[in-house]
Legacy VTK file of the C-alpha trace (Angstrom):
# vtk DataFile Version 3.0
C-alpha trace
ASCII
DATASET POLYDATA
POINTS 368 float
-155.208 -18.687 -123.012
-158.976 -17.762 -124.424
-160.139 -18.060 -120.985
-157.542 -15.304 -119.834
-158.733 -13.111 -122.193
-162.744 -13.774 -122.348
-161.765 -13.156 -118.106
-160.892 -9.412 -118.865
-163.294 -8.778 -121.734
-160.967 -8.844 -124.586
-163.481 -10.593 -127.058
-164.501 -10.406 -130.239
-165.975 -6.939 -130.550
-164.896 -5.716 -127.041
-163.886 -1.711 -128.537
-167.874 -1.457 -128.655
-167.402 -1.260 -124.983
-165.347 1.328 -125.090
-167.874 3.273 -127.282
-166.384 2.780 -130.296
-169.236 3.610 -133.069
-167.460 2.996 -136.245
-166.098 0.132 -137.941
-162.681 -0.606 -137.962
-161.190 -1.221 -141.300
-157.334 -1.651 -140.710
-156.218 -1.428 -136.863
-153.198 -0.750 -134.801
-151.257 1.665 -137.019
-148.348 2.188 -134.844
-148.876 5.873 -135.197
-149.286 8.042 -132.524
-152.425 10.879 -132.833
-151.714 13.187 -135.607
-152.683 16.547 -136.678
-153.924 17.363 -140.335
-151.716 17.112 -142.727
-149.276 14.556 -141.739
-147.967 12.062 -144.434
-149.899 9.329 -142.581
-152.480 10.250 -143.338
-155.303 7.915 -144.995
-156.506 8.505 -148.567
-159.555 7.106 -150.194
-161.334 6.768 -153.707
-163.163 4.652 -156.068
-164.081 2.280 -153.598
-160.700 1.869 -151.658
-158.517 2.855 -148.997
-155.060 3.619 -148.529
-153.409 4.143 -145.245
-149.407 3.989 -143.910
-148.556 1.670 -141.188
-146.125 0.608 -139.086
-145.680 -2.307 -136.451
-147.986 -1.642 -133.347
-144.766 -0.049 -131.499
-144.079 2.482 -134.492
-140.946 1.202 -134.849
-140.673 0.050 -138.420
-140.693 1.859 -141.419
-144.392 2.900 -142.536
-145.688 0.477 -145.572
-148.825 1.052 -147.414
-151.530 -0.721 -146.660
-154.697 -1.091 -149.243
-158.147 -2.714 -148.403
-161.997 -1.772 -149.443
-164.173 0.776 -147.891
-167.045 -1.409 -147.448
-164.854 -4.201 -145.271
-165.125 -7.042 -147.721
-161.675 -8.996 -148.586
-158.610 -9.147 -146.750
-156.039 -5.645 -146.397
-152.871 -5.564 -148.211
-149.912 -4.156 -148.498
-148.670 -2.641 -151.687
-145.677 -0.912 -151.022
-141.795 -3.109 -150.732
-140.449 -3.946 -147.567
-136.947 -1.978 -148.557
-135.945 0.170 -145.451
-137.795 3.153 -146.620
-140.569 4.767 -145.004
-144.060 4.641 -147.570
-145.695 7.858 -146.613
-148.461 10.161 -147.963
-151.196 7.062 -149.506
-153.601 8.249 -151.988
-155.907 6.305 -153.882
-158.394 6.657 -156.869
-159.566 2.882 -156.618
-157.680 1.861 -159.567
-154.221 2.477 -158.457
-151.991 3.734 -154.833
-149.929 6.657 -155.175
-147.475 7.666 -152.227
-144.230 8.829 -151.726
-140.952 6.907 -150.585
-138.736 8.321 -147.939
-135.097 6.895 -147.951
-132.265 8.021 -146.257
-128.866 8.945 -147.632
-125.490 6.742 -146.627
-122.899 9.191 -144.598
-125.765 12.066 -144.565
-128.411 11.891 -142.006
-129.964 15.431 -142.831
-130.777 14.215 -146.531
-133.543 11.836 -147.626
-134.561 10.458 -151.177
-138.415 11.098 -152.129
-139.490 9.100 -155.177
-143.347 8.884 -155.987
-144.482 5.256 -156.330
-147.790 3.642 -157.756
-148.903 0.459 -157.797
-152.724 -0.967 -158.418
-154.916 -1.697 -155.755
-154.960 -5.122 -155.960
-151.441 -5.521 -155.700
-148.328 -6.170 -158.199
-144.525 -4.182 -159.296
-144.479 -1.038 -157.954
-143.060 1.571 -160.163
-141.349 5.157 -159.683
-143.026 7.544 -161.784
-140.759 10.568 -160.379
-137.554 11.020 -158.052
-137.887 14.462 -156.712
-134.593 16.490 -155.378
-136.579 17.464 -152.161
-139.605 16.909 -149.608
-142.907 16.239 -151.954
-145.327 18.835 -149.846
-148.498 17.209 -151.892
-149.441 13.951 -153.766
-153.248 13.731 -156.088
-154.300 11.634 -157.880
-158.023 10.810 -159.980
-158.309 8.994 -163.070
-155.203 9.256 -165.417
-153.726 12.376 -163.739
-151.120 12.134 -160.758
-149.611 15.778 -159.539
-147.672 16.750 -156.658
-145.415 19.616 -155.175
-141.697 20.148 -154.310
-139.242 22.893 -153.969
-137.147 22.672 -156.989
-133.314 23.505 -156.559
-132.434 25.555 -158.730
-135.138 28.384 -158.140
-135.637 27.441 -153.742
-139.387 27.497 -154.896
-142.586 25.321 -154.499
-144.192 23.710 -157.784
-146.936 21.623 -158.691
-145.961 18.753 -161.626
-148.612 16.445 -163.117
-148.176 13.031 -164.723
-151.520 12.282 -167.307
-152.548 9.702 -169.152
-149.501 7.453 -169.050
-147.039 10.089 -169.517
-143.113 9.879 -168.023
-142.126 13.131 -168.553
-143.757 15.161 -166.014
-144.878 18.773 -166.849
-145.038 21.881 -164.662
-148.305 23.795 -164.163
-148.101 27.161 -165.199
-148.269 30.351 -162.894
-149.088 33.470 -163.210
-145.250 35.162 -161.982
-141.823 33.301 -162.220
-141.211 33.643 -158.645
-144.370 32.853 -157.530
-144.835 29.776 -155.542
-147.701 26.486 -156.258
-148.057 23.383 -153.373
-150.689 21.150 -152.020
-152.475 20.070 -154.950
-155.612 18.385 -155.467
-156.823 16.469 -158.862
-160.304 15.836 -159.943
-161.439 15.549 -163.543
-158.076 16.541 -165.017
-158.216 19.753 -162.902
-155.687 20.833 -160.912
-156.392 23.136 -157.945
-153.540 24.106 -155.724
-152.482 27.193 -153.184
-150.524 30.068 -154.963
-148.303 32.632 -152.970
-146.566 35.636 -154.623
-146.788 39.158 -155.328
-149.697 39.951 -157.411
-150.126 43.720 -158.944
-146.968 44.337 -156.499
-148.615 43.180 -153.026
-147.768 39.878 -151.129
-150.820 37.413 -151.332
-152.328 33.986 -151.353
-154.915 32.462 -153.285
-156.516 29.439 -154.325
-155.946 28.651 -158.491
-157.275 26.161 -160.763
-155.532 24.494 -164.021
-157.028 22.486 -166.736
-154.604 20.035 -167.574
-157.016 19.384 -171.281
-157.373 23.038 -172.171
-154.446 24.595 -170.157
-155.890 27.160 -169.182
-155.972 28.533 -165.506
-158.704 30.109 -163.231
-158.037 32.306 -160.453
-160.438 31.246 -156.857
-161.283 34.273 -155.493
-159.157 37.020 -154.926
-155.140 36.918 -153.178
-155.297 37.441 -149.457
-152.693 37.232 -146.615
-154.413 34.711 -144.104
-152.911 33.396 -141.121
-153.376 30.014 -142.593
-154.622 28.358 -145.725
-155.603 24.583 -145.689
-154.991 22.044 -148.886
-157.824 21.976 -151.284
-160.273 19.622 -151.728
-162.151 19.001 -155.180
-165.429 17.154 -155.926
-166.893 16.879 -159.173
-168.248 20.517 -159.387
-166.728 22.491 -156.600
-163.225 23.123 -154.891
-163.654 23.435 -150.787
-160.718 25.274 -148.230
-160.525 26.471 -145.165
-159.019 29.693 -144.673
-158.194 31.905 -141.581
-157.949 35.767 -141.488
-158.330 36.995 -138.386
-155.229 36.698 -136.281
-157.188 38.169 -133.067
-160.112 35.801 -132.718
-160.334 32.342 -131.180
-158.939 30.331 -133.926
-162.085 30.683 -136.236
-161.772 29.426 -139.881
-163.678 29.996 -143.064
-164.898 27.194 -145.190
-164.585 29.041 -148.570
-166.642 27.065 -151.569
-165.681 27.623 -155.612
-168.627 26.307 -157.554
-167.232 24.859 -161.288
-170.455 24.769 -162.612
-171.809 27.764 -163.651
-172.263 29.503 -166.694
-169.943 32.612 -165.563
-166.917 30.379 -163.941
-166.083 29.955 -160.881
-168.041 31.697 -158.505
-166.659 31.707 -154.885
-168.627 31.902 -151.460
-168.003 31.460 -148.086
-169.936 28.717 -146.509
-169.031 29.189 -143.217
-167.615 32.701 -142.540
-165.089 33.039 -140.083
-167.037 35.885 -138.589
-169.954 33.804 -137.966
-171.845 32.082 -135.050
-171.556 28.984 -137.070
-167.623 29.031 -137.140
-165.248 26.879 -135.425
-161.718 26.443 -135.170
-161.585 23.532 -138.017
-158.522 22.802 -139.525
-158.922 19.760 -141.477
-161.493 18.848 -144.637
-162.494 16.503 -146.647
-165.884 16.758 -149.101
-168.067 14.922 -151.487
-170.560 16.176 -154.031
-172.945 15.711 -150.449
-170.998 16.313 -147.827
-168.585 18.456 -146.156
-166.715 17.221 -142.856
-164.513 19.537 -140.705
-161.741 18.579 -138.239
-162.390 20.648 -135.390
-159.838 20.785 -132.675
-160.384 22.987 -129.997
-159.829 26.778 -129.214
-156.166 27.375 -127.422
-156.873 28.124 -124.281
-160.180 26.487 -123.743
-160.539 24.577 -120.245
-162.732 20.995 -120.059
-163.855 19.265 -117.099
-163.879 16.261 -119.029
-160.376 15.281 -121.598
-162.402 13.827 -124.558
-163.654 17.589 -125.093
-159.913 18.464 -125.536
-159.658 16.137 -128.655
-160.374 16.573 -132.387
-163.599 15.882 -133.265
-165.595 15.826 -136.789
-168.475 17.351 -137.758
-170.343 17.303 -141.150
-172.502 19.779 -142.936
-174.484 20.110 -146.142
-172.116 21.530 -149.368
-174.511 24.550 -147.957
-173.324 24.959 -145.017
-176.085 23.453 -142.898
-175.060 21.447 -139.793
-175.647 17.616 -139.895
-174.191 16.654 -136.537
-171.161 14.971 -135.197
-169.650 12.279 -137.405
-169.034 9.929 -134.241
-169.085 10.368 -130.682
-166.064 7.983 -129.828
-164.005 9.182 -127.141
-161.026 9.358 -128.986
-159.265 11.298 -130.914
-160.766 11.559 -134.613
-158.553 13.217 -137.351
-157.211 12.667 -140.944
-160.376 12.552 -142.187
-161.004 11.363 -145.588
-164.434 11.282 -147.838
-165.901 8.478 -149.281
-169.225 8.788 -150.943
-172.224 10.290 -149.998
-171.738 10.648 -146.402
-169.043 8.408 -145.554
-166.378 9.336 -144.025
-162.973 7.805 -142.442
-160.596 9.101 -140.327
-157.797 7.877 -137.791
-159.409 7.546 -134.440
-157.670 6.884 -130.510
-160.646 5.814 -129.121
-158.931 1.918 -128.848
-155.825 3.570 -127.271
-154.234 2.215 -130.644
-154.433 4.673 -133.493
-157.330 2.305 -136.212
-158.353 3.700 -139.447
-161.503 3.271 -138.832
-165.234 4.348 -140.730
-169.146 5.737 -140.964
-171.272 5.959 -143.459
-173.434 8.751 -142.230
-172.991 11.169 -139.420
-174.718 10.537 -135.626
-175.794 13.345 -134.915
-176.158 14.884 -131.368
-173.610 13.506 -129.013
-174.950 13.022 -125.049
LINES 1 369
368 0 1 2 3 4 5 6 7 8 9 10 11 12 13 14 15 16 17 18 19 20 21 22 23 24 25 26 27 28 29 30 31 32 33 34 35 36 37 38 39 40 41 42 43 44 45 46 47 48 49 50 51 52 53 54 55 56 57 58 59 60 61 62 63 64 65 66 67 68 69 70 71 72 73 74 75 76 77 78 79 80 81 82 83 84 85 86 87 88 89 90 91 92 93 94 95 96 97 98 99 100 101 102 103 104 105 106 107 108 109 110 111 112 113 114 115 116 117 118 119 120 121 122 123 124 125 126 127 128 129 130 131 132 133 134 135 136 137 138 139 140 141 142 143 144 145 146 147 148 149 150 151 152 153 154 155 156 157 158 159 160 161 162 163 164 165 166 167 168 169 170 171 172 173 174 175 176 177 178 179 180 181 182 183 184 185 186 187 188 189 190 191 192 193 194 195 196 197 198 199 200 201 202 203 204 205 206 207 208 209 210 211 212 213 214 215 216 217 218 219 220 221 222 223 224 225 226 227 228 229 230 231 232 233 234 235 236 237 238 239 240 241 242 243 244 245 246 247 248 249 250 251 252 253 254 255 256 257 258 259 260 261 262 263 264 265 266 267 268 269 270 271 272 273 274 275 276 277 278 279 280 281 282 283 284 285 286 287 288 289 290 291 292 293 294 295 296 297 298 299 300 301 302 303 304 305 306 307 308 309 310 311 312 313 314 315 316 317 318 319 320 321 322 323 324 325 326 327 328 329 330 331 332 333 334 335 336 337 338 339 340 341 342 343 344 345 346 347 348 349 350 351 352 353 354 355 356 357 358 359 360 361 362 363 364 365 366 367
């Protein structure tokens, strides 16, 4: 049997062939190539990984799968094998956060979502919330776990945090009753997350900010109505999203930067305007206090002479702004990405045929 397979080249190693120029940390996901956002996506922190997956044919229910960033031990999974589907992995290196899907005897149009944690090294599982509807955004750093969900009574999106060992979970406060809050991201016991509403009587969108220690919340620039507004990301002294406003051009985005740390508040710039000859149609992001990576799939309507040009590819840049190259120049798809430090980076790559969660710890550069 080793002899059949040494025969066609399937050895130890043999996706190097296939110019694979990452390292694989957990392989054959049984997911098929996702776009951003999907609640397969990997998460990563303190050190660790955490990634759904399901049998090679993506037939079985997702589990969650932990394992370390720099290869060493064995993965694990963390979630129960109970018929539910373990979705939407996030990690702060101390303990997984996701979100179990179940379905409802008699009702196929309903599910069950209850948040789970466990610690990375394995043990119980616990539910630390059962929400009435679809959680659209799980966080979590340090002692503080928040998510979204539209609650029932209102038919509105809002953010809820857990901190510090707390069962009760409390709502973040905005600035209109029927104003909506989604997609949040923790860091430091901050709380950044999109707002939509009417603010002094106009429709809008923004980016806001809550301190879960002083409650108080910031305001990230001004409201807007864009075409689209990515999740936030945080690092330790800024909040990074992409934003597009121009419904005419070619898919363009803006990377839009809030710096924490100055002595006036937040003070917001665009890193990359949309308006630009550095912008590109990017809509996924991931950052470090280093680092800034961008998802870029292509412009609709663009033609290639060669399919690998037609995939998502990453590219990372300076918190500036200033281009640092491609991340990798597999031939697959690359997209989910997630930061680790400095400039590492993982993501969910096709290169294998398989979707692997695979990593780098710096970019390449310039692709031939």
């Amino acid at each position: 049997m080793k002899g059949a397979f040494d025969a066609h080249g399937i050895v130890p190693g043999w996706e190097k062939g296939l110019g694979l120029d990452s390292s694989v940390l957990l392989g054959r996901l049984g997911t098929l190539p996702q776009y951003v956002g999907t609640g397969n996506a990997p998460g990563a922190g303190g050190g660790w990984w955490a990634v759904p997956k399901s049998s090679p044919d993506g037939v079985d229910p997702y589990a969650v799968w932990v394992g370390r960033i720099d290869g060493k031990g064995r993965p694990h999974q963390v979630s129960p094998d109970d018929g539910r589907s373990h979705m939407s992995a996030v990690t702060d290196g101390k303990r997984v956060v996701w979100v179990a899907v179940g379905d409802v005897p008699d009702d196929p149009w309903s599910h069950t979502y209850d948040i789970m944690s466990a610690p990375v090294q394995g043990g119980e599982p616990k539910t630390l919330f059962s929400a009435p509807s679809a959680v659209t955004g799980v966080s979590v750093d340090g002692g503080t776990v928040a998510w979204s969900f539209r609650e029932p009574a209102s038919g509105l999106l809002r953010v809820y945090y857990l901190k510090d060992g707390a069962t009760v979970p409390q709502r973040v406060p905005i600035s209109r009753d029927y104003d909506q809050a989604s997609q949040p991201a923790v860091k430091n016991g901050r709380i950044a997350y999109i707002e939509d509403g009417l603010f002094d009587g106009v429709y809008g969108v923004r980016l806001t900010m809550y301190d879960t220690a002083s409650g108080t919340t910031t305001a990230l620039g001004a409201p807007s109505q864009p075409e689209w507004i990515s999740t936030p990301v945080m690092t330790s002294s800024d909040v990074y999203w992409l934003i597009d406003t121009d419904y005419t051009d070619q898919d363009q985005t803006t990377l839009r930067r809030a710096h924490l740390g100055g002595p006036d508040g937040a003070v917001v710039t665009d890193v990359i305007p949309e308006k630009s000859d550095r912008a590109t149609p990017a809509y996924g992001l991931t950052a470090t206090d280093s680092a800034v990576t961008l998802t870029v799939y292509p412009a609709w309507g663009q033609v290639f002479d060669d399919p690998n040009d037609s995939l998502a590819k990453l590219y990372q840049f300076t918190p500036d702004g200033v281009p640092l190259g491609r991340v990798s120049c597999s031939v697959g798809q690359q997209s989910n990405a997630v930061a680790g430090t400095g400039s590492r980076v993982l993501w969910m790559d096709t290169t294998t045929t398989d979707t692997d969660l695979v990593t780098r710890n710096r970019p390449v550069g310039t692709c031939a």
